[in-house]
Backbone atoms as SQL, in Angstrom:
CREATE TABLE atoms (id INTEGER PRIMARY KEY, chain TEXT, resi INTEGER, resn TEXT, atom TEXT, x REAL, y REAL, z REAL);
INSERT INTO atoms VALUES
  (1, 'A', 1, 'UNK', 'N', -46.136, -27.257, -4.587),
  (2, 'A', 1, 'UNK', 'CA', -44.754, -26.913, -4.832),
  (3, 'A', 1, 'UNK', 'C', -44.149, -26.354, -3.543),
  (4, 'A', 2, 'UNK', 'N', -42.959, -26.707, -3.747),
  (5, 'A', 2, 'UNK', 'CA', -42.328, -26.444, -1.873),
  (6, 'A', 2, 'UNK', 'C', -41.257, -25.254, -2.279),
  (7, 'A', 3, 'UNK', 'N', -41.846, -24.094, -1.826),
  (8, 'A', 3, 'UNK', 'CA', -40.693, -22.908, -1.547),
  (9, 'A', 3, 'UNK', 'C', -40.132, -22.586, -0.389),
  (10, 'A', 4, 'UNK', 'N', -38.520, -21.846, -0.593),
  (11, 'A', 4, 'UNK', 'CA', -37.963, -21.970, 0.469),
  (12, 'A', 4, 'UNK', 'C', -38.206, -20.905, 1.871),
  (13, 'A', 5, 'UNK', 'N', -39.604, -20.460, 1.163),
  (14, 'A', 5, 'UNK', 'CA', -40.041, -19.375, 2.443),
  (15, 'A', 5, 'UNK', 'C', -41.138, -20.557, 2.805),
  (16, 'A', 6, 'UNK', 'N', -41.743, -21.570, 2.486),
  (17, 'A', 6, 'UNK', 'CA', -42.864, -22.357, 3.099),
  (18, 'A', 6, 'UNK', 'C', -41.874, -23.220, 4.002),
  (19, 'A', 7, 'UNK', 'N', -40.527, -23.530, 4.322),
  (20, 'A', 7, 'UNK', 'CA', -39.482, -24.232, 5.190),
  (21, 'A', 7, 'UNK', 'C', -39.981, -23.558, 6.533),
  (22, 'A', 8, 'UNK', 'N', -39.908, -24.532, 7.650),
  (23, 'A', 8, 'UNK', 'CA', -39.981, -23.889, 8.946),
  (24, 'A', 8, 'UNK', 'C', -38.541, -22.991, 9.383),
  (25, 'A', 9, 'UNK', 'N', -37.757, -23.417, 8.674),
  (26, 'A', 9, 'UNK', 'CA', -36.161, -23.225, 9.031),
  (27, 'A', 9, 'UNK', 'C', -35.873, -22.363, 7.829),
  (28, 'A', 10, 'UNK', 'N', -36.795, -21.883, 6.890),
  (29, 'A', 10, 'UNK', 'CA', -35.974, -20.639, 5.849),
  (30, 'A', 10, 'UNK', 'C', -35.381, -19.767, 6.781),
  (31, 'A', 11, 'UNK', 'N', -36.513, -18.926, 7.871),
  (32, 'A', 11, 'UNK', 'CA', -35.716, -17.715, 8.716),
  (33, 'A', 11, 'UNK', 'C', -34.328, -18.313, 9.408),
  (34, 'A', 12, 'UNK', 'N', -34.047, -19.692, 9.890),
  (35, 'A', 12, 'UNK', 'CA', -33.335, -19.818, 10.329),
  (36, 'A', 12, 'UNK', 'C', -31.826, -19.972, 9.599),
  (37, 'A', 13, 'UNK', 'N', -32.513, -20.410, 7.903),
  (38, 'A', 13, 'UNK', 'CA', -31.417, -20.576, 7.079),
  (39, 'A', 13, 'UNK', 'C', -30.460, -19.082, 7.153),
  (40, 'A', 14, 'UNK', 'N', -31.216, -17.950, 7.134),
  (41, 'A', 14, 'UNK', 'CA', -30.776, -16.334, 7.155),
  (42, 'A', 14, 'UNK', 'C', -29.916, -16.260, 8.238),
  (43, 'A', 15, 'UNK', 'N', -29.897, -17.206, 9.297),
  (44, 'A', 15, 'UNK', 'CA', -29.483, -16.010, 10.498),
  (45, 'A', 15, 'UNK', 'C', -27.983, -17.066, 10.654),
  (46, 'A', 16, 'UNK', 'N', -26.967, -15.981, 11.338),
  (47, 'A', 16, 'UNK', 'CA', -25.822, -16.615, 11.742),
  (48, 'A', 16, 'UNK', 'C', -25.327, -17.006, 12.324),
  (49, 'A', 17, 'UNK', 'N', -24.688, -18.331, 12.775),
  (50, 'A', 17, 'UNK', 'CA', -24.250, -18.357, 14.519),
  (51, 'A', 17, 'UNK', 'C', -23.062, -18.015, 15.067),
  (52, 'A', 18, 'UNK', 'N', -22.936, -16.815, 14.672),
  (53, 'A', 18, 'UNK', 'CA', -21.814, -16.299, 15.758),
  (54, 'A', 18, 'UNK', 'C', -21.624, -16.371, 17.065),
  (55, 'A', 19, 'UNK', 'N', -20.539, -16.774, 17.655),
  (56, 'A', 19, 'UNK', 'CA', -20.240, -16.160, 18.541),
  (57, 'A', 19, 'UNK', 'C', -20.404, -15.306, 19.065),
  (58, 'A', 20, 'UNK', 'N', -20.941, -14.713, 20.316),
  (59, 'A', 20, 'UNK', 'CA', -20.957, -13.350, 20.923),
  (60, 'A', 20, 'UNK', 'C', -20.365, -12.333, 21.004),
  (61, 'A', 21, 'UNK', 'N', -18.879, -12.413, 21.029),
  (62, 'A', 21, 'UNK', 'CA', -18.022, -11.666, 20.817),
  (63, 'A', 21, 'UNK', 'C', -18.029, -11.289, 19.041),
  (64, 'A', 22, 'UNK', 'N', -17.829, -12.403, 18.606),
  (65, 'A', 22, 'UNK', 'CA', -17.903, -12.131, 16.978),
  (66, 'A', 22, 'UNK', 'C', -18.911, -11.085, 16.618),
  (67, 'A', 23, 'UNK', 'N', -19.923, -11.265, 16.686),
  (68, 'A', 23, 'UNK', 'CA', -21.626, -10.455, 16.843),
  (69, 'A', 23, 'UNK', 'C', -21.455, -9.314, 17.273),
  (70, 'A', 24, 'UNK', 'N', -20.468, -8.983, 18.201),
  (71, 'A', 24, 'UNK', 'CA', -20.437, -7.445, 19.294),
  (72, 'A', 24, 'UNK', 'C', -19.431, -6.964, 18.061),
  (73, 'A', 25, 'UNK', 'N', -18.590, -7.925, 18.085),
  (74, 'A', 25, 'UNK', 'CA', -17.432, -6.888, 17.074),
  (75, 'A', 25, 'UNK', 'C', -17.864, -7.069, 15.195),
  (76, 'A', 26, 'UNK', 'N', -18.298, -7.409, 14.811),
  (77, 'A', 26, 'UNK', 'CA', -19.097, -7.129, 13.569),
  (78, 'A', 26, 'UNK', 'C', -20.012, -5.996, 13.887),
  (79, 'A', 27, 'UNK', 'N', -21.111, -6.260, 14.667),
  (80, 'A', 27, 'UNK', 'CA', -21.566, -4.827, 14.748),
  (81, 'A', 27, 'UNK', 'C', -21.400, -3.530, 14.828),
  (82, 'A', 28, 'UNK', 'N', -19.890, -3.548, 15.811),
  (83, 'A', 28, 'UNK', 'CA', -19.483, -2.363, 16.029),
  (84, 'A', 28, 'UNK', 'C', -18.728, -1.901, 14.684),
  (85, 'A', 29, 'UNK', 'N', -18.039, -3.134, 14.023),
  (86, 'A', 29, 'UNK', 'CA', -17.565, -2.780, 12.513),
  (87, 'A', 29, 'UNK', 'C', -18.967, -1.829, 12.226),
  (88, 'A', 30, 'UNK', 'N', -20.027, -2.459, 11.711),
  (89, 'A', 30, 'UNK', 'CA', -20.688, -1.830, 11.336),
  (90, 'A', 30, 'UNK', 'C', -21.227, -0.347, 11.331),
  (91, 'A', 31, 'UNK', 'N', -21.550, -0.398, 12.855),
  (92, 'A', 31, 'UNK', 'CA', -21.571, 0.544, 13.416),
  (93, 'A', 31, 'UNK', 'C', -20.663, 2.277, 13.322),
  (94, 'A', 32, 'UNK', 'N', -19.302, 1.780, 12.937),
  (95, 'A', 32, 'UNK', 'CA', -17.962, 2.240, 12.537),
  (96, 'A', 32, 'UNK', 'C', -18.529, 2.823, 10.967),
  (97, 'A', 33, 'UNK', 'N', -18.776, 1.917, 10.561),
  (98, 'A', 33, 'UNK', 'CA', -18.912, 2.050, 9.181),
  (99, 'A', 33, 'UNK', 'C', -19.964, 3.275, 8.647),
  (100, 'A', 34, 'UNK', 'N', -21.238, 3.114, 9.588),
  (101, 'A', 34, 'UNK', 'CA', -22.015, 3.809, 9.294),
  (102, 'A', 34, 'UNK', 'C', -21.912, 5.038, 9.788),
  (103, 'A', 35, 'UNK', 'N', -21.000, 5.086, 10.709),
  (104, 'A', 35, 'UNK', 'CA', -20.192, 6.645, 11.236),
  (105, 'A', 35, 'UNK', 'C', -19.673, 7.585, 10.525),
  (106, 'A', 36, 'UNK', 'N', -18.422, 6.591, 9.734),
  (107, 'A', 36, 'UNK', 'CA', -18.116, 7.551, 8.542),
  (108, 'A', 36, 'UNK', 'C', -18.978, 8.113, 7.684),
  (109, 'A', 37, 'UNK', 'N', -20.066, 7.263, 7.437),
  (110, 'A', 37, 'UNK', 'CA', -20.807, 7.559, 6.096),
  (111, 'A', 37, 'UNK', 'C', -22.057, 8.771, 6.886),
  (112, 'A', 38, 'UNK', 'N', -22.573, 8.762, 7.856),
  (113, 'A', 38, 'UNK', 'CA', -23.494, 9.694, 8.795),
  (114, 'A', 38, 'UNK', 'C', -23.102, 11.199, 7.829),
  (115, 'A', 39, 'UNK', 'N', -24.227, 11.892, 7.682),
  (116, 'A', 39, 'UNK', 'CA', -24.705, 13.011, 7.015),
  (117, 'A', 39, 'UNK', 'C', -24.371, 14.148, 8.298),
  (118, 'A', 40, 'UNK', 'N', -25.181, 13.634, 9.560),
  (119, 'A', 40, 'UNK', 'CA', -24.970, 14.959, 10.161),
  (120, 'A', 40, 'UNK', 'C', -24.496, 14.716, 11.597),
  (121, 'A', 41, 'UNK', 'N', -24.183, 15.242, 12.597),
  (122, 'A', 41, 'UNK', 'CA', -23.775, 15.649, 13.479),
  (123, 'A', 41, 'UNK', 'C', -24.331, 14.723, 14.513),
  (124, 'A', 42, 'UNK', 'N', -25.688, 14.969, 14.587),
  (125, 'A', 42, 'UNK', 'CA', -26.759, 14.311, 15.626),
  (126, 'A', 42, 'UNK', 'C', -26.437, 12.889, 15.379),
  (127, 'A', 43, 'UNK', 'N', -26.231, 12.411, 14.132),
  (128, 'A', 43, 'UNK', 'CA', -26.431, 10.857, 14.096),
  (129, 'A', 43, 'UNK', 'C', -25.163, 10.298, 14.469),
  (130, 'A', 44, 'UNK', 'N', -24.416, 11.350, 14.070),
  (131, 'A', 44, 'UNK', 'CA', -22.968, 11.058, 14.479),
  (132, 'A', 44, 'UNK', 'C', -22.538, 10.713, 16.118),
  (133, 'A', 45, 'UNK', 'N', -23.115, 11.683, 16.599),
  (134, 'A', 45, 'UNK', 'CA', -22.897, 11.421, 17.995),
  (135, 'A', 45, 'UNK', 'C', -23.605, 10.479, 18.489),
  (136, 'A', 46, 'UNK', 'N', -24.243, 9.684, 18.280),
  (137, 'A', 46, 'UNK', 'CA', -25.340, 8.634, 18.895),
  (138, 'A', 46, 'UNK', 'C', -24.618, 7.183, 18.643),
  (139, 'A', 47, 'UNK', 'N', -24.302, 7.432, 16.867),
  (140, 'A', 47, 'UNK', 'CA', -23.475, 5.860, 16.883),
  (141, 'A', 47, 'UNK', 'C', -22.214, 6.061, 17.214),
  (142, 'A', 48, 'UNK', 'N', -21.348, 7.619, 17.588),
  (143, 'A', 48, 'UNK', 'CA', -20.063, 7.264, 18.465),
  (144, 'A', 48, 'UNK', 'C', -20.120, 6.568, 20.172),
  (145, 'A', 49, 'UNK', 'N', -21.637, 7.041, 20.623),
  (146, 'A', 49, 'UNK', 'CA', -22.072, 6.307, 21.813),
  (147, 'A', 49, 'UNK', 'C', -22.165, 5.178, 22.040),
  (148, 'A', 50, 'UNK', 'N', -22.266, 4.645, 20.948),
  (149, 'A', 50, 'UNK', 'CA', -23.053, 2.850, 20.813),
  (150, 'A', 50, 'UNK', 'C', -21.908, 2.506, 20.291),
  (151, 'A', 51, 'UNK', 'N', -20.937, 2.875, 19.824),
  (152, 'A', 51, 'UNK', 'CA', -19.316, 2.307, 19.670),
  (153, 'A', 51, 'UNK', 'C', -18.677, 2.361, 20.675),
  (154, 'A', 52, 'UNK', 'N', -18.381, 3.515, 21.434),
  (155, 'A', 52, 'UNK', 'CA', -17.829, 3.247, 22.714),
  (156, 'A', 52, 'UNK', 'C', -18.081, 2.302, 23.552),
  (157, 'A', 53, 'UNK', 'N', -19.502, 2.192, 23.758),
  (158, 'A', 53, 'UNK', 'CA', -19.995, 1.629, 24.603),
  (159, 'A', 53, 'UNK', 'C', -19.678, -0.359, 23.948),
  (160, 'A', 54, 'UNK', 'N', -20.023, -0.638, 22.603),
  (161, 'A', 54, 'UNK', 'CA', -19.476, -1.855, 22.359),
  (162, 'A', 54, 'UNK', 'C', -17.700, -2.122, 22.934),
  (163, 'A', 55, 'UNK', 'N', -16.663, -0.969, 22.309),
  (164, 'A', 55, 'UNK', 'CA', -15.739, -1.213, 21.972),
  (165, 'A', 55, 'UNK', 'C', -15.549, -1.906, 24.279),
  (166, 'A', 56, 'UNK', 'N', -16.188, -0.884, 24.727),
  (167, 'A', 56, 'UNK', 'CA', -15.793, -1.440, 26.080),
  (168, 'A', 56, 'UNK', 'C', -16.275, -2.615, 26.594),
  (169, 'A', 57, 'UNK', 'N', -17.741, -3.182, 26.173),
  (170, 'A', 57, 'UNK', 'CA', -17.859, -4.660, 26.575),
  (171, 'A', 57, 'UNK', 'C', -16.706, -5.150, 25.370),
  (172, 'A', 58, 'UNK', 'N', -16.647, -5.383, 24.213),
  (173, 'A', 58, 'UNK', 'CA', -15.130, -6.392, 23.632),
  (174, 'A', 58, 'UNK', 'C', -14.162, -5.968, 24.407),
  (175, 'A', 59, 'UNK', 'N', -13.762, -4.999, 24.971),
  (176, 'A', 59, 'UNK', 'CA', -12.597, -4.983, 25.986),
  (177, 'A', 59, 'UNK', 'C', -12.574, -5.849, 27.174),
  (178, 'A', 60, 'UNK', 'N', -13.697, -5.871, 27.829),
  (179, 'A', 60, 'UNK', 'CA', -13.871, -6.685, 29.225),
  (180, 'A', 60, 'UNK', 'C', -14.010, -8.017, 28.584),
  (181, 'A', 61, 'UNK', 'N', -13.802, -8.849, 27.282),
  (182, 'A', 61, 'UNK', 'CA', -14.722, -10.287, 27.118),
  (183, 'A', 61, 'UNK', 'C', -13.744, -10.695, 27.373),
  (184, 'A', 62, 'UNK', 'N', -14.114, -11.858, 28.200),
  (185, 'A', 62, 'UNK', 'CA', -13.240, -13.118, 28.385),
  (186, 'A', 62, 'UNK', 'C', -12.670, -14.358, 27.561),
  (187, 'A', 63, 'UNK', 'N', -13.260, -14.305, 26.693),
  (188, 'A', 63, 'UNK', 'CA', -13.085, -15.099, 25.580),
  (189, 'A', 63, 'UNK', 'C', -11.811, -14.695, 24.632),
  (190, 'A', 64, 'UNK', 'N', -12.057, -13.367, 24.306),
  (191, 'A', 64, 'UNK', 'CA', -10.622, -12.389, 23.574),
  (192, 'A', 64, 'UNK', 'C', -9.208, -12.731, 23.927),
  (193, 'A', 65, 'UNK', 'N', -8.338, -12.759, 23.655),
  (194, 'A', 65, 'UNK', 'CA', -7.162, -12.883, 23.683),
  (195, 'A', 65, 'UNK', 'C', -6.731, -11.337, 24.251),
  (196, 'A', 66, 'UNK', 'N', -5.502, -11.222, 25.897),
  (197, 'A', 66, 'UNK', 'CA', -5.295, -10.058, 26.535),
  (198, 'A', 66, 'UNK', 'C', -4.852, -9.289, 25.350),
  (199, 'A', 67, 'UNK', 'N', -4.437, -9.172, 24.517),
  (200, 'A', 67, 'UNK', 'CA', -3.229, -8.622, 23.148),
  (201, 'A', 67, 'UNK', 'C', -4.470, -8.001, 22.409),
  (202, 'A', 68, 'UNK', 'N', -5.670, -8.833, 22.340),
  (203, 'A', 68, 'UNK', 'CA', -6.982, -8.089, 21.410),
  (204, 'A', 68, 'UNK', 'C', -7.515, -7.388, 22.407),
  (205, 'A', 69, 'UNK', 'N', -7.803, -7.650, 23.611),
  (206, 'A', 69, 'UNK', 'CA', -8.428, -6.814, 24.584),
  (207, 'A', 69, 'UNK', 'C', -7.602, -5.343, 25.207),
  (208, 'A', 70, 'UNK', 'N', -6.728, -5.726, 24.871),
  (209, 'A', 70, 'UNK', 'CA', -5.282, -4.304, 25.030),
  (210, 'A', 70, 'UNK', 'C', -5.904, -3.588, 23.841),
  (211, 'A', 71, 'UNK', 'N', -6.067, -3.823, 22.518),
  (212, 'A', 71, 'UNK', 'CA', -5.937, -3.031, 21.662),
  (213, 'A', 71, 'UNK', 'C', -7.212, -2.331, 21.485),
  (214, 'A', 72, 'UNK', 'N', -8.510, -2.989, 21.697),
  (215, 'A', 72, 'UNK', 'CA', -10.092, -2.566, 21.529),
  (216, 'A', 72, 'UNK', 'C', -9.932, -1.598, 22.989),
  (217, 'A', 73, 'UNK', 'N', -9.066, -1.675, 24.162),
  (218, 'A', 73, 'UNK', 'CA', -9.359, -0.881, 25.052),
  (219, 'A', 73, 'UNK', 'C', -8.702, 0.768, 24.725),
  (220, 'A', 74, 'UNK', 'N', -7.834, 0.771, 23.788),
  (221, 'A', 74, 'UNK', 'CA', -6.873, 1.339, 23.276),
  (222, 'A', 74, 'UNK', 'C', -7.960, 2.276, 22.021),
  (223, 'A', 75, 'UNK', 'N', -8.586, 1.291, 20.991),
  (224, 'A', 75, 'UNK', 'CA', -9.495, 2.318, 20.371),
  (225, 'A', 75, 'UNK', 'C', -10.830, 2.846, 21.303),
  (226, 'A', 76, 'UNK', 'N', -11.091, 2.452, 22.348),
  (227, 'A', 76, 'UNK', 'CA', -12.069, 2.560, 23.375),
  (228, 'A', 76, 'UNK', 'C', -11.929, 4.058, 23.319),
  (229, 'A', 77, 'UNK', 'N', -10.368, 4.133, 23.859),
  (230, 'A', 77, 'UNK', 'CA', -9.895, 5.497, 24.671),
  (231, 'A', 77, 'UNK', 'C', -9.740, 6.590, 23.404),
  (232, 'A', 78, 'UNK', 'N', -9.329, 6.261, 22.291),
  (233, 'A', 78, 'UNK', 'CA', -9.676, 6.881, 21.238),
  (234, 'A', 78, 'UNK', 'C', -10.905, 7.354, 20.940),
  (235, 'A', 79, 'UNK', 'N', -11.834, 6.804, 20.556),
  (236, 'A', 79, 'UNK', 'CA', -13.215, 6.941, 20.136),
  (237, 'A', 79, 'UNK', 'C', -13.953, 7.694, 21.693),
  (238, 'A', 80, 'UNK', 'N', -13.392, 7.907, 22.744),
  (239, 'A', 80, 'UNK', 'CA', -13.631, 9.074, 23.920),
  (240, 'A', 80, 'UNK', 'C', -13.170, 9.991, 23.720),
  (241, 'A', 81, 'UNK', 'N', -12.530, 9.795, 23.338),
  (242, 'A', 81, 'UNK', 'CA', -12.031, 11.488, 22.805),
  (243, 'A', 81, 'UNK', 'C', -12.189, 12.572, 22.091),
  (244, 'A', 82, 'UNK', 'N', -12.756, 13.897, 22.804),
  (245, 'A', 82, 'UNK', 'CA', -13.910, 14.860, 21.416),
  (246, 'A', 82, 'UNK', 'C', -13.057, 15.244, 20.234),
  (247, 'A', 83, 'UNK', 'N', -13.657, 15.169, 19.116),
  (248, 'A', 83, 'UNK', 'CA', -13.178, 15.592, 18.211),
  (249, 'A', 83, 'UNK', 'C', -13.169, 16.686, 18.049),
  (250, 'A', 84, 'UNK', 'N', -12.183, 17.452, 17.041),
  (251, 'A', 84, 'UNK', 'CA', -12.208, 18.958, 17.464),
  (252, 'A', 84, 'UNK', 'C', -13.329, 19.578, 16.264),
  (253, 'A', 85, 'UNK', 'N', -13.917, 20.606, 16.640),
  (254, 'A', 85, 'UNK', 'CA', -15.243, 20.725, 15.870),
  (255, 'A', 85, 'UNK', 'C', -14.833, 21.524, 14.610),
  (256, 'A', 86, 'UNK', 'N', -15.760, 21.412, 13.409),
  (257, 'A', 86, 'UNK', 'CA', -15.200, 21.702, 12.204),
  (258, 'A', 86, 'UNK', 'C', -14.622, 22.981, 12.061),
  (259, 'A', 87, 'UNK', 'N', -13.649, 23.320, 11.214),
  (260, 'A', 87, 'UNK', 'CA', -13.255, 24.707, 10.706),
  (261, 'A', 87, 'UNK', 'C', -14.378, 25.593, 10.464),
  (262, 'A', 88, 'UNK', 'N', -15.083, 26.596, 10.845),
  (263, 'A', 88, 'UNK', 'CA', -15.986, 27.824, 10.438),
  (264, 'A', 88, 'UNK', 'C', -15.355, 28.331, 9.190),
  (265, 'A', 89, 'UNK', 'N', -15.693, 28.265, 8.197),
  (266, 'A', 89, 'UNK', 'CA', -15.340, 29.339, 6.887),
  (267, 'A', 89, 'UNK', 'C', -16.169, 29.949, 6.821),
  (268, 'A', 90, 'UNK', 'N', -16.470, 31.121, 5.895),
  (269, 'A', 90, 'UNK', 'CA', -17.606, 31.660, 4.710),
  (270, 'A', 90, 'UNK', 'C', -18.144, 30.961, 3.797),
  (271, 'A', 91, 'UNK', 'N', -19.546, 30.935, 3.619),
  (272, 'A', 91, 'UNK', 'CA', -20.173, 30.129, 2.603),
  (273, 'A', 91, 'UNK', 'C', -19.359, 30.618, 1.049),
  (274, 'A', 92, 'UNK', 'N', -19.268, 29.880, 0.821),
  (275, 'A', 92, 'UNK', 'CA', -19.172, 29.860, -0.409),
  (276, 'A', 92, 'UNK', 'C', -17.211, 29.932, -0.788),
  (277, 'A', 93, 'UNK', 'N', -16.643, 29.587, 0.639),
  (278, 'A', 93, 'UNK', 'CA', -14.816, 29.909, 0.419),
  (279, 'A', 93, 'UNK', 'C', -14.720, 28.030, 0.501),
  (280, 'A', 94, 'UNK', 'N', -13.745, 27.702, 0.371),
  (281, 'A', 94, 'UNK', 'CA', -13.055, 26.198, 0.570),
  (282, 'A', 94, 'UNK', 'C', -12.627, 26.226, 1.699),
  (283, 'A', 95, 'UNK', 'N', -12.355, 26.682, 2.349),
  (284, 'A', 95, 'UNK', 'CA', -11.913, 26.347, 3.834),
  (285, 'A', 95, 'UNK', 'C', -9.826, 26.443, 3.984),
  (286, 'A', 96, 'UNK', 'N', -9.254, 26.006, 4.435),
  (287, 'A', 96, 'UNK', 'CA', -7.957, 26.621, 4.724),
  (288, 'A', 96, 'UNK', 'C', -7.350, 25.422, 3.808),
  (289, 'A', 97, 'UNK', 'N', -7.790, 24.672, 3.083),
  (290, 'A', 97, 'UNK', 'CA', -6.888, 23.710, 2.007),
  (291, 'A', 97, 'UNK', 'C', -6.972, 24.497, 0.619),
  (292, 'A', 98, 'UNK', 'N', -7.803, 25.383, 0.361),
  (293, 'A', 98, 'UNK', 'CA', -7.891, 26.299, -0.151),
  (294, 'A', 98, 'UNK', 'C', -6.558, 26.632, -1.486),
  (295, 'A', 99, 'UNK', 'N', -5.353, 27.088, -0.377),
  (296, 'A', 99, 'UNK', 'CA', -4.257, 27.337, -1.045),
  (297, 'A', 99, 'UNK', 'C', -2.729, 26.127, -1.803),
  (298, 'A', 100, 'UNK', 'N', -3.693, 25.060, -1.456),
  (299, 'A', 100, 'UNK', 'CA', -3.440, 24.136, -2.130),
  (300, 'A', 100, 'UNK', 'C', -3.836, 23.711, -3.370),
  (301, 'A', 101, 'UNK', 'N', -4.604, 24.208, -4.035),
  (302, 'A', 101, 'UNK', 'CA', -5.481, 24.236, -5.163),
  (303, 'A', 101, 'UNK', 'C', -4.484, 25.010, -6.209),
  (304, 'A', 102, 'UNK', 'N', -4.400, 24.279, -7.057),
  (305, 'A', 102, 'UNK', 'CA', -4.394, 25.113, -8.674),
  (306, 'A', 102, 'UNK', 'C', -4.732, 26.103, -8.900),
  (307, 'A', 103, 'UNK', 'N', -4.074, 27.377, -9.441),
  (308, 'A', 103, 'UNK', 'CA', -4.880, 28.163, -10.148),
  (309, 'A', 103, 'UNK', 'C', -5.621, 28.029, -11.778),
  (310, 'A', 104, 'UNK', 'N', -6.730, 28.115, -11.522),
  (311, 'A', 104, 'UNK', 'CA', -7.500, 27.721, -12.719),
  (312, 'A', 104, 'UNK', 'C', -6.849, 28.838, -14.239),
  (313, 'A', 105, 'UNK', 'N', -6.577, 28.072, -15.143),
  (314, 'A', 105, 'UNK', 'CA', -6.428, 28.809, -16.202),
  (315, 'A', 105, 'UNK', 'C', -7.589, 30.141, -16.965),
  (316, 'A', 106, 'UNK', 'N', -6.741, 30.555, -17.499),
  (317, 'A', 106, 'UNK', 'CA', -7.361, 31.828, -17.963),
  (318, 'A', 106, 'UNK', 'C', -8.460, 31.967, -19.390),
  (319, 'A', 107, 'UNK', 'N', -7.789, 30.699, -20.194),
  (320, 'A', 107, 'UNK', 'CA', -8.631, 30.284, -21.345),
  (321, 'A', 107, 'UNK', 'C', -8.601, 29.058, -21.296),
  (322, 'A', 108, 'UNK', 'N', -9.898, 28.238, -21.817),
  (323, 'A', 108, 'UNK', 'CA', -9.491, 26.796, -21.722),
  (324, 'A', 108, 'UNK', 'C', -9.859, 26.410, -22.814),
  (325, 'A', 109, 'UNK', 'N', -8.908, 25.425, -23.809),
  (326, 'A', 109, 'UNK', 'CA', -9.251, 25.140, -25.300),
  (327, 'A', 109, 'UNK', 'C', -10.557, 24.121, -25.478);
């Protein structure tokens, strides 16, 4: 019986042929993606490194259109830029959005 992992070409069926540029900028999507979602600090700063550093080779590609290469150089200069480090509160306060909150009722049916 012929399965599609006994194919010489199954692994090849998996993989994609992107373009190079396509490949740099999917990744860095990715890359992006997994930024937001990052738990802590350390990991954070490592894949803002490896974004910068993509967003500036898609800036230099030759292939890009000047109008896409204007704009990736544009989040380049963004994503260099330190972010300002979190608000310090007290454990256990909400932080300064705080007074935006509802006051919780007094009895609740």
């Amino acid at each position: 019986m012929n399965t599609p992992n006994d194919s010489p070409t199954a692994a090849q069926d998996e993989e994609y042929g992107l373009p190079d540029s396509e490949a740099l900028l999917a990744g860095t999507l990715a890359l992006m993606t997994g930024h937001a979602q990052a738990c802590c600090d350390g990991r954070k700063a490592v894949l803002a490194r490896k974004i910068v550093s993509n967003l500036f080779l898609l800036s230099q590609h030759p292939v890009l259109t000047p109008a896409f290469r204007s704009m990736l150089w544009s989040l380049h200069g963004r994503w260099t830029q330190p972010l300002p480090p979190p608000e310090a509160h007290a454990p256990g306060t909400a932080g300064p959005l705080r007074g935006l909150w509802h006051a919780a009722p007094e009895v609740v049916q």
